[in-house]
Each structure stands twice: as C-alpha cells, then as structure tokens.
C-alpha positions as CSV (number, residue, x, y, z in Angstrom):
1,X,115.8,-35.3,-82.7
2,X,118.6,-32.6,-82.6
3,X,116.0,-29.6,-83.2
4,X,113.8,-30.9,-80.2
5,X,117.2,-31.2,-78.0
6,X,118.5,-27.6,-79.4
7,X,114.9,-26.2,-78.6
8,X,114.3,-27.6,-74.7
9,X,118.6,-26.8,-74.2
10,X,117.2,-22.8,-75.1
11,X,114.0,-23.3,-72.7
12,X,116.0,-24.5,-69.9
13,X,118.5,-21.8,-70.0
14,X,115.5,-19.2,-70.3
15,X,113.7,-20.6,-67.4
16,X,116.5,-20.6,-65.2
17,X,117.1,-16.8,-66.3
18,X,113.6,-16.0,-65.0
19,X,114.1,-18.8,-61.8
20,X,116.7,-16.2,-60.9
21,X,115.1,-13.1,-61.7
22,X,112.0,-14.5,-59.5
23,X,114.1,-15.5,-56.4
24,X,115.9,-12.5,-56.2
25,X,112.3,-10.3,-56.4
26,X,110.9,-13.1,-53.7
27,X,114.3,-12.4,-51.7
28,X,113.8,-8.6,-52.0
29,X,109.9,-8.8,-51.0
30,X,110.8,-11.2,-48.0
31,X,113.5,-8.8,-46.6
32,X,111.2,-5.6,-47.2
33,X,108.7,-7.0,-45.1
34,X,110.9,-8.2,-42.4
35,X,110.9,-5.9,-39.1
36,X,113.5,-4.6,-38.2
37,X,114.8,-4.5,-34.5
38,X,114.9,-1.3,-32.8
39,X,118.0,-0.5,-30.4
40,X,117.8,2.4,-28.0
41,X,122.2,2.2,-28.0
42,X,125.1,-0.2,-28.7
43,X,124.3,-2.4,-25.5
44,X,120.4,-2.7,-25.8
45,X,119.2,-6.5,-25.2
46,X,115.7,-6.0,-24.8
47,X,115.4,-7.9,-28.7
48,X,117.3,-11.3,-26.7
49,X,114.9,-13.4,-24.9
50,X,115.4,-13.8,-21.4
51,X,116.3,-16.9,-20.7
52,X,118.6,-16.9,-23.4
53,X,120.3,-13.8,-21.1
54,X,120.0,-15.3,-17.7
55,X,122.8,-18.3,-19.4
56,X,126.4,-18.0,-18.8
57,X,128.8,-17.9,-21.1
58,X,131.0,-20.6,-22.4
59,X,133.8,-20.7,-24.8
60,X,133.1,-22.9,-27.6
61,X,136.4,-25.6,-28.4
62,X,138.0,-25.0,-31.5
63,X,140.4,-28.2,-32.7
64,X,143.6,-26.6,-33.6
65,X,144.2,-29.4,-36.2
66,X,141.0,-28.8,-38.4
67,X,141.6,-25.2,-38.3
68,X,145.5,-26.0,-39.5
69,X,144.1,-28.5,-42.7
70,X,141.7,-25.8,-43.8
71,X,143.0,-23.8,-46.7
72,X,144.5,-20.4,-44.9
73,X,145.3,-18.5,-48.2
74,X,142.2,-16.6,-48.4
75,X,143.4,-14.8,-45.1
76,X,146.8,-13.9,-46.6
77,X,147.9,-10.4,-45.5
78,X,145.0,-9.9,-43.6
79,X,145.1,-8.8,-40.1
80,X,143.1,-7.4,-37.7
81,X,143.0,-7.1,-34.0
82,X,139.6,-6.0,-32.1
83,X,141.0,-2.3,-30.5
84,X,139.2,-2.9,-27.2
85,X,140.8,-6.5,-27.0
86,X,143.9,-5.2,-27.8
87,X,143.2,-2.7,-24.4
88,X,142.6,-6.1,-22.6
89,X,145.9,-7.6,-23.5
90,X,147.7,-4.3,-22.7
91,X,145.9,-4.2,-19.7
C-alpha cells in the first residue's frame, strides 16, 4: 500500500543518513590508526623497499590522442610549470 511504500522510502533515506555517518567514523578510525612514515629530509628513501630502488627508471607512454578526446576544460587557465624543471630547460 502507499503508507507502507511512504514508510520504507523514509527508512531508506534514514539508513543511508547513518550508512554515511558510519563510513566516515570507520574512515576516520582507519586513518587515526594508520602509521605514519617518518622522513629524516626531503630525499629520505629508507620507507621504499629495496628492490623497488635498485630498478631503473622508465618513462611511461602517454597516447597523445586519448589525452586530446578527454574533456580539457577543467584545466582552463591553469598553468603551472615545476621551478626546478623550468631550471632544466633553461639549463
């Protein structure tokens, strides 16, 4: 009947009130009890693993086309340019 359908409509929405209340008190306690890292400066590695280290770099390929069909507007007037890369180029 309508009054059953009005009534579980009005429990639904309050239980996903408290689903959201509960996940972000879940989220909270999960980060809280999280370590953090400790760095000794700006280039301490001892938190990478070794062998993760010891492995050269590569560049990763980026296709020029998927980047161009992807919706740019949320990067109008934005700019920035790394300052120590800029030293590179100027370099």
């Amino acid at each position: 009947s309508r009054g059953r359908r009005e009534g579980a409509q009005r429990l639904t929405s309050q239980l996903s009130g408290l689903s959201n209340l509960f996940w972000k008190k879940i989220t909270k306690f999960v980060s809280n009890c999280l370590p953090s890292p400790t760095q000794k400066s700006a280039s301490d590695y001892n938190n990478f693993d070794r062998e993760f280290l010891s492995e050269k770099p590569k560049l990763s390929y980026s296709d020029k086309n998927l980047i161009e069909s992807m919706d740019q507007s949320a990067f109008h007037g934005f700019s920035f340019i790394n300052p120590k890369f800029e030293q590179i180029l100027n370099k």
